[in-house]
Structure formats: C-alpha cells, structure tokens
N, C-alpha and C positions, 0 to 999 in steps of 0.2 A: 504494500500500500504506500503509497506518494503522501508525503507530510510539507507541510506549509512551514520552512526553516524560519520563517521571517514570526511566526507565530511564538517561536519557541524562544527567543531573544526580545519580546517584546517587552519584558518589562526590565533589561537588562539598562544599568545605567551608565552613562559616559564619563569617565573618571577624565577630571581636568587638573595637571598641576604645572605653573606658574603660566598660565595661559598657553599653556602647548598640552595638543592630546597624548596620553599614553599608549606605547610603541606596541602595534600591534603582535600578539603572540604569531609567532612563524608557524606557517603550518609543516608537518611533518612531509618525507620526503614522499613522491609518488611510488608504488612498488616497483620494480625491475625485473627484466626477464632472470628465472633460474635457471634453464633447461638449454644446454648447448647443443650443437650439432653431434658430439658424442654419445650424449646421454640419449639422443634422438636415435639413433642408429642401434644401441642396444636395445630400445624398445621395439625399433622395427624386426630386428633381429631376432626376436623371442616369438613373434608374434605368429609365425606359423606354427613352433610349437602350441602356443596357447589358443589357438583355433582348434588346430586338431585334437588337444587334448576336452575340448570344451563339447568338441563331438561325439569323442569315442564316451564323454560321462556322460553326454545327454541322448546319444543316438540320434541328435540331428541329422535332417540330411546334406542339406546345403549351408551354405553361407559367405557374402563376398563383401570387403573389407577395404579400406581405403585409408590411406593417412596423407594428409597435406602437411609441407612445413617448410615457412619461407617461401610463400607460393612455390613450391615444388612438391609432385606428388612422389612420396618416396616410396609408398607401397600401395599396390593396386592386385588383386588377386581373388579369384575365386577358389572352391572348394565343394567337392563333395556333388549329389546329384540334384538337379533340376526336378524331379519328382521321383519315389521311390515305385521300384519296379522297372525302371527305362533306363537307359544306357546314359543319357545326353548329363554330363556333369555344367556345372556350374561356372561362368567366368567373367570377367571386369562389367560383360555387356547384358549379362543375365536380368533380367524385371524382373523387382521387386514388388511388392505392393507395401508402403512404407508409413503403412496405421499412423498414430498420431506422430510421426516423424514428419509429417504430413502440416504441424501447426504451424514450426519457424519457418518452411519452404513459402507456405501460404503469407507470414505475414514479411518474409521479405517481398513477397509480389505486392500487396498493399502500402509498403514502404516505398515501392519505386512506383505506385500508383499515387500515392500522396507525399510529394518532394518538399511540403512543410509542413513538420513534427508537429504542431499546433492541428492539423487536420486532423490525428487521429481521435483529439478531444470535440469533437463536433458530434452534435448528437444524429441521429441516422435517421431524425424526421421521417416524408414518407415516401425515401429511398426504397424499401420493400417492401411495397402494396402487400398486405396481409398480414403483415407481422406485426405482433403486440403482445407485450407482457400484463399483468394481471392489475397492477397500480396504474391506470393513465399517465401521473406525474413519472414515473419510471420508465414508461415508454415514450414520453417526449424528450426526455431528458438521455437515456440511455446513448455510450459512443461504442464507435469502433474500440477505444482503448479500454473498456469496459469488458466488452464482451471478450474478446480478444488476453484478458487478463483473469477471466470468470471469477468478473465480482459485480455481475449484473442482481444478484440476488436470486438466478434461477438453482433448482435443487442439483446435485450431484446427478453427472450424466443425463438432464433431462432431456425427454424427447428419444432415447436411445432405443426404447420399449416399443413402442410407434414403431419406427425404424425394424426393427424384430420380427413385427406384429406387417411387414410388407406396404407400410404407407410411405407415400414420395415425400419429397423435400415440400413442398407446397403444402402438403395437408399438413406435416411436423409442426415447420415455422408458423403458419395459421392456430397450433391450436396450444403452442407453448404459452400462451396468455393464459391456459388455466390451467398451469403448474402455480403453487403459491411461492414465493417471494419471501427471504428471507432481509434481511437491512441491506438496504444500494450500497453499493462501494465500502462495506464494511464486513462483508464476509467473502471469503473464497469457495468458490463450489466449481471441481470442473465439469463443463459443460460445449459437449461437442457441437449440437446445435447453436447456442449461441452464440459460438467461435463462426460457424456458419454462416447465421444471418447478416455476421459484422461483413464477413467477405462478400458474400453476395448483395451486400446492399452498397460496399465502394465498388462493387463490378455496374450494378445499374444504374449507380449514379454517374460512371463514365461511358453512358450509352450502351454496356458489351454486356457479356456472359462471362463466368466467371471462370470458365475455362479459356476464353479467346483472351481475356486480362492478363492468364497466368501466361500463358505461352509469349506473347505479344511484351509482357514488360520484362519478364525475367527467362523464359526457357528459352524464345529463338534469340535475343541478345547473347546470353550467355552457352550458345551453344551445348546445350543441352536436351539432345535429339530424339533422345527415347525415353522421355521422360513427361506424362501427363498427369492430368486428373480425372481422366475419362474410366473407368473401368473397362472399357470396352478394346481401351490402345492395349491395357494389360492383357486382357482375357484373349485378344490376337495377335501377342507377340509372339513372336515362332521362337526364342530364346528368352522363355519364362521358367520364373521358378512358379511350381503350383504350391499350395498353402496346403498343409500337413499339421495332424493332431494325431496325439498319444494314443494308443490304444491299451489297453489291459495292460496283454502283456508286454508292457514296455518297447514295442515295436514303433513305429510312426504311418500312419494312410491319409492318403487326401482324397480326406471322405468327404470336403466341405468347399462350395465356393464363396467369397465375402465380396458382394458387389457394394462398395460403399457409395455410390452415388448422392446417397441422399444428402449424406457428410462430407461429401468431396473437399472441401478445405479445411475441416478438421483431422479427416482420417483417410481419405478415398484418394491419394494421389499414388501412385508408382514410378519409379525410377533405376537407375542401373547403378554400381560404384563406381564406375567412369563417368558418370554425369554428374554426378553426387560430389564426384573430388573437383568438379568445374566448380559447382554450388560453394564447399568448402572455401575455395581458393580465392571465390569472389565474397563471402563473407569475414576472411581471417584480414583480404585487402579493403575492406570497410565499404565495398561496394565498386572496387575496380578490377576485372580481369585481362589480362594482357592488355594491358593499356587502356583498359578503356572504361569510361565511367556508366557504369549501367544502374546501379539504383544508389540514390543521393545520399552523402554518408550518415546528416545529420540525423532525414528522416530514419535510417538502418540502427542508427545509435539509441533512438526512441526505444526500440525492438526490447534492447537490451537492458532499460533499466528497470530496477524492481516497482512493481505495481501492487503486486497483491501477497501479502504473508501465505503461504500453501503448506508450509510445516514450521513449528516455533524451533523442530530440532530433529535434524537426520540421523543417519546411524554416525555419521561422521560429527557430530556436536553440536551442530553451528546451522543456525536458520537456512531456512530454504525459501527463497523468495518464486513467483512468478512475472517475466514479464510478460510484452507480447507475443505469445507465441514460443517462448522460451523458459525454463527452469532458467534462472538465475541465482549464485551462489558464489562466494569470495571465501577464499582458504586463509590461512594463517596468514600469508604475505601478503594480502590483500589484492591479491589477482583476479579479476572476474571470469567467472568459470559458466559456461553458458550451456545447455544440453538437451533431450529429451529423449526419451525412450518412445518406442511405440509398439501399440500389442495388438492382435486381434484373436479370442481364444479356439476361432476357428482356422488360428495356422498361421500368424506370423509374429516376427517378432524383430524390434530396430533400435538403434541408437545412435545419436549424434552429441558430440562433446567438444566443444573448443576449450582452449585457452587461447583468448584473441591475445594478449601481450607479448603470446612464447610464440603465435603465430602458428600454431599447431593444433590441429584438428583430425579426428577421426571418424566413420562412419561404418555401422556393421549393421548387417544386412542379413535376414534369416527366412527359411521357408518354413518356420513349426510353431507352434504356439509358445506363448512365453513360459520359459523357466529357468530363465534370470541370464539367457547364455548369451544375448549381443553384450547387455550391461557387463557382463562378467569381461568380456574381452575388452571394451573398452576401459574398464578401471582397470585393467591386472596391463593394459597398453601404458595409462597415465601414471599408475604408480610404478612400473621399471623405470619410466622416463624420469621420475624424478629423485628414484630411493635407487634404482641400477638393478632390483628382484621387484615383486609383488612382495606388501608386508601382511597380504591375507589369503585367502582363499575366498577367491572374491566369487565364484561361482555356488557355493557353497551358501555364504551371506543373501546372494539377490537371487539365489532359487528357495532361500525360505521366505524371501520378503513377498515374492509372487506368490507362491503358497497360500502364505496369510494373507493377501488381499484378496484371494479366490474363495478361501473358508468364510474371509468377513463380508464378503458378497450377500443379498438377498435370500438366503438359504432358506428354508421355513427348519424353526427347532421342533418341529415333527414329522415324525419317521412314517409317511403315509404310506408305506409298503408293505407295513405292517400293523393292519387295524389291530385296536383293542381289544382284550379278552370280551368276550360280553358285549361286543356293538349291538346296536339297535339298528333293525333294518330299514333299507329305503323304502319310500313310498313309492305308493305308481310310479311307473315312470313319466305318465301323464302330468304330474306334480312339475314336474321339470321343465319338460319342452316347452318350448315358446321363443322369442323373441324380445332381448331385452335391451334396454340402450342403454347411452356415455356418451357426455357429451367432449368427451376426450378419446376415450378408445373403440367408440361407434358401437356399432350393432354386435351383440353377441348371442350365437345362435344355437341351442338347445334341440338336439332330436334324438329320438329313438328307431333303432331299428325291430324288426319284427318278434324278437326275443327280450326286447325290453333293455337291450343296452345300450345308453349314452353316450353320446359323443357333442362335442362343444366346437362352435365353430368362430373365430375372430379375424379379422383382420381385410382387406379388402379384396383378397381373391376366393377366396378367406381359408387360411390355414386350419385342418380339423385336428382334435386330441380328442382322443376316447377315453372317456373318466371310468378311471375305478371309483368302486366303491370303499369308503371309510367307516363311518359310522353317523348314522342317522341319515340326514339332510349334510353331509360332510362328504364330497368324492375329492380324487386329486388325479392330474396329469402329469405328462414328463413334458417340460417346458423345451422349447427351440429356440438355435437362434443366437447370435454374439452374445449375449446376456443370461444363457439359460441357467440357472439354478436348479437342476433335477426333478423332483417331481414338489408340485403347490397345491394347495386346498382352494377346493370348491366350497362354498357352502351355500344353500340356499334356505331362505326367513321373508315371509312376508311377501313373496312376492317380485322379490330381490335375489341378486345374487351374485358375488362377494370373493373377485379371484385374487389371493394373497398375494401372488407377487407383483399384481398391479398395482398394490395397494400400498407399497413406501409413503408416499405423498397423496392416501388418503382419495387415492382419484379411483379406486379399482371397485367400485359397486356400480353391476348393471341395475337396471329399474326396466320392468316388465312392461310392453308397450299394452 
C-alpha cells in the first residue's frame, strides 16, 4: 500500500539556530550490485544439475529455462518431453502456457500503453461497458493501479468459479458487482478478474482488443514471435508443451486442457524461453532492447513499486509487498527483488525473478501442475548466485508451501463419501427437481432419471454432476474445473438449494423458480 510521506512529517518542527537552518541528516548510501560475473556463471553452471534433479524428485516432464544478465542471455535450454507418451522433447522455442506469469507481461503492455505513471491512477469510468462493483462510489472511483495491485476490495480469486462453471469474460466482468467488497484500497485480495477488467478497459479505451494492444505495444516491438494471449496461438502451436497432472501413482497425464481466455491478462497468455529472455532483457534494460526504446521507463518503474501489503512476512522474514502486476520485495541490502510464480492445477507451472540492480533475471517454465519445482529452480539459481551453493532445499520448502495452499483451499471438512451411520433417507426424488436460480451463478438444474437418480446441472452449456446421496435433504458431487475441491454438499430446505463450494462469499443459494 502507497503512504502519503508528507502526512507523516506533518507535525514535525523546523529547528532554527542563529538564523540558519539545521544541516540536513544525509541520507544513507543507495544499495550496490553484489553479484559479479563469476558468481553469475557458477549459478548458470549448477543449473542443469538443479533442473534435472528437480525432475527426477518430481517426475516432471518438461521444463525450459532462461537466465539474462547484463542484457546477455547466458542460459537458454530446454528439457525433458513436450507431452508424456511422445517422443518430441522440449526446447528454447517450446509454448508454454504461462498462468499468472501472465500478470507482469500484461502490465508491462499497459505501461507502454500508458507513457505517464499518473495514468495508471485514473479511474476506469465507462471504459468497460458492463462492469461494476457492488459500492457505486467504488466503481466510479476504482483504477487500473487498483485493480492491477488487488486492492479493489473484491474477494480472493473472484469471478474464478464463473470461469469453472464455462461462463465468458463478458458474463464474469458483468456480474463481479455482486461479489461483496471488502475496505477500497485497504485490503489485499488476489483477484484475477479484476486484474482483467483493468487491462481490458486500457485496451478499449485505446480503441483495440486486448490482445491487438498486447502484440502491437510490446510483442511485435520487442520481437517476441511466438508468444500470445490467445489460447488458441497455444492450442496450434506445433512445438507445444501440453499441460500434465499427477496421477495416483505418482506418474504425470495430460488428462486436462486450460483455455484461459476468459482471464487472458491475468492468466491466459503463452510464451516460449527464447521470447521470454527478449521480455527479460527488455525489463532488466528499464524498457530498452537493442537499442531501442519500447515501453517508457518511468511508466515501467510504476510496475514496480509496492502498492499493496500481500504478506506482513514470508518464509524468508521480511514483508512481501504487491505491485502492479509484480510481487515486490527488498532483501537485507536493500535490493529490489521483483517476481511471480504462476500455476494452473490442471498442469502448469512458472516463474519469473529479477534483481533489476544485479541486472539478472531468470525464467522457468513447466508443463505439470505446481509443486513448488519452477520456484525451486529459480531460488536454488539466486541463492548459488549469491552464497556460490543453495543454503536450503529449496524444492522441499515450496512443495510444502503448495501443498498447504491446496489443503487450505475450499475443501468442505466433511467427508461426503462416506454418509453417516444412521442417515435419514431422501425424499422423492420429485422433492428435488426443478429449476432454481442466482443471480450470480444462473440457472441450476435439478433432474431425475427413471430410477430416481439425481443429477445437477450448472453452468451455460451446462456442465452435469450426479449427486450422491448423504443424508437427509444433504447429497454431494465431485466438483471440476481449475478450482475443484473434491467432492461438496448439496443440501436442499424450503424450496432452496445451497451448493457449498459456491458458497465462500455467501453467493451459492439457488431459489426455486
């Protein structure tokens, strides 16, 4: 969060003696690079072991890797297969699909869309016909560097269920106005959508699409050729990695496809690690690549300053800020350390890390769900670079941190697989069926088949789950989907009826038409 310095000196007094002011305190020095071209070369050095080791403990398949430093790419390299099952391995040109790695790419395209820093504080008036938050005064007021920093007051990941649930970008942003709202600008929540509506609302305010924006101000300048927002450039690249998830027995299948369209400038872009190190090269050079100036430094520099508090304290000690589009965070020497991880749990997994001072950056790229193996390679890269080993096991740390943000997900703490001793049976099945509405997550449809078994229908083509039964007026399904949480409770009362994992934010009761 951004603080008013001038607020904070306001009642400070001006000491005068013999009519001359007192000699201002010197400020301390600015930090300096650590990290020399030695230190740099042992980290590149290591790094094909610490790939391959990262694979053989996770059984990933793929994974392609990049390091810039000194605008020079020092290591560029792929690994491993393009999808399990096929011959075709992995390398510098392979597509990624690069989940929220997807936010700093996006808001460097908004930074060379808007060339003064002051734009990104403008409110987004009515830039995108349709959109609106739950407060009127918050949605007149609401900016890019708002949404962009998710501290618009919308809840964690809102809109993402939607998204799950088969609705477009159109219906999402239309109906995120009745997600409730937590304090403007005083709390952090991230929020893909929102990050969304900022970008598509500076795309249509400069006449275009938010994909002809991204290409036009940062892909075809900066020469970066196989690298979009479309789903569709990924889905027909003939040198694709396909997205992979765990199975049982510890094997990996790409059982799943993630069209992120809806979220396209939160999460829905793809790219290659030879593009990726162009991207690098031009943000480590402030906005210059061979020569040449492609998004304005000042606006670039916004990007990176903290906005929003996102942790009071990481595993490493020390606050964790968001800017735009960026994790922002300063080590011991006061270096700005800029980054973001990206995940989709139906099969991939990214990360990107600067230290713009040391002018060194890296990017890792994976075809599997997250468990913690890009982050791992990038920390275990930045710590040889500055200790000459890794001082952790750094794979180890950020596959239990994923872990546990997977277990503290929406789970329900009942075990609907296995009813109660003693349940009470369901009524008719006529009791049930019907047709019931949301005016968030529409029509949800209720039928029986000839035997009297249930099935639930949501979404607008609409996705069906056949509910077990629980006990009583209580059934549960196995949820789908980026989001899925295993199986949730039905329950129906009155006439109603009450799906729990819709229900976070109080929005998940249909009402019987």
């Amino acid at each position: 969060m951004r603080t008013h310095r001038a607020a904070a000196f306001a009642g400070a007094a001006i000491l005068l003696t013999a009519g001359a002011a007192a000699a201002a305190p010197t400020p301390p020095p600015p930090p300096k690079p650590r990290i020399g071209d030695a230190a740099v070369a042992t980290a590149v050095t290591r790094l094909d072991a610490t790939v391959r080791d990262v694979m053989r403990r996770t059984g990933i398949p793929g994974v392609a890797v990049a390091v810039v430093h000194r605008d020079k790419v020092l290591y560029l390299k792929g690994f491993g297969l393009r999808r399990t099952g096929e011959s075709a391995t992995v390398d510098p040109d392979t597509v990624f699909q690069l989940a929220s790695v997807s936010k700093p790419l996006s808001s460097t395209v908004v930074a060379g869309a808007l060339p003064d820093p002051a734009a990104w504080d403008k409110p987004l008036g009515s830039a995108l016909p349709g959109f609106a938050l739950k407060d009127p005064w918050v949605t007149s007021h609401v900016t890019p560097a708002d949404l962009f920093s998710h501290r618009s007051g919308l809840p964690d990941h809102a809109g993402d269920l939607l998204e799950d649930l088969g609705y477009d970008q159109a219906y999402i942003l239309g109906h995120l106005r009745e997600e409730p709202l937590t304090a403007f600008r005083a709390s952090y929540a991230y929020t893909n959508f929102g990050l969304t509506a900022a970008a598509e609302a500076v795309a249509r305010d400069h006449g275009t699409t938010w994909q002809k924006l991204s290409a036009d101000t940062l892909f075809k300048p900066a020469g970066m050729t196989r690298t979009s927002t479309e789903f569709s450039a990924y889905a027909n690249a003939a040198d694709r990695a396909s997205t992979h998830v765990k199975n049982p027995d510890g094997t990996w299948s790409p059982r799943f496809v993630r069209d992120a369209d809806a979220q396209t400038p939160a999460g829905g872009a793809s790219s290659t690690a030879r593009d990726m190190a162009r991207w690098l090269r031009l943000q480590l050079g402030d906005g210059v690549l061979d020569g040449k100036r492609i998004i304005p430094a000042d606006s670039l520099g916004r990007t990176r300053l903290p906005e929003s508090v996102s942790q009071a304290q990481t595993f490493r000690g020390v606050p964790q800020f968001y800017g735009l589009g960026w994790n922002v965070s300063y080590d011991d020497a006061g270096r700005l350390r800029l980054g973001h991880s990206g995940g989709f749990e139906l099969g991939a997994n990214t990360n990107v890390t600067l230290l713009p001072l040391e002018q060194l950056g890296i990017v890792v790229l994976t075809n599997a769900a997250p468990v913690g193996q890009a982050d791992a390679i990038a920390l275990d890269f930045f710590d040889t670079a500055e200790h000459g080993k890794p001082t952790a096991d750094w794979l180890a740390l950020t596959g239990a941190l994923y872990a546990q943000q997977l277990n503290e997900g929406h789970r329900s703490t009942t075990d609907y697989a296995h009813p109660p001793a003693g349940a009470a049976p369901a009524k008719a099945a006529s009791t049930y069926t019907g047709t019931y509405d949301n005016p968030f997550y529409g029509p949800l449809t209720v039928t029986a088949d000839a035997k009297g078994a249930l099935t639930l229908s949501l979404g607008p083509k609409p996705l069906r789950f056949p509910l077990t039964h629980y006990d009583g007026d209580t059934f549960s399904f196995v949820t789908a989907g980026e989001n899925a949480v295993g199986r949730t409770g039905v329950t129906f009362s009155d006439g109603k009826v009450r799906v729990e994992y819709l229900d976070a934010e109080h929005l998940g009761t249909f009402t019987r038409k």
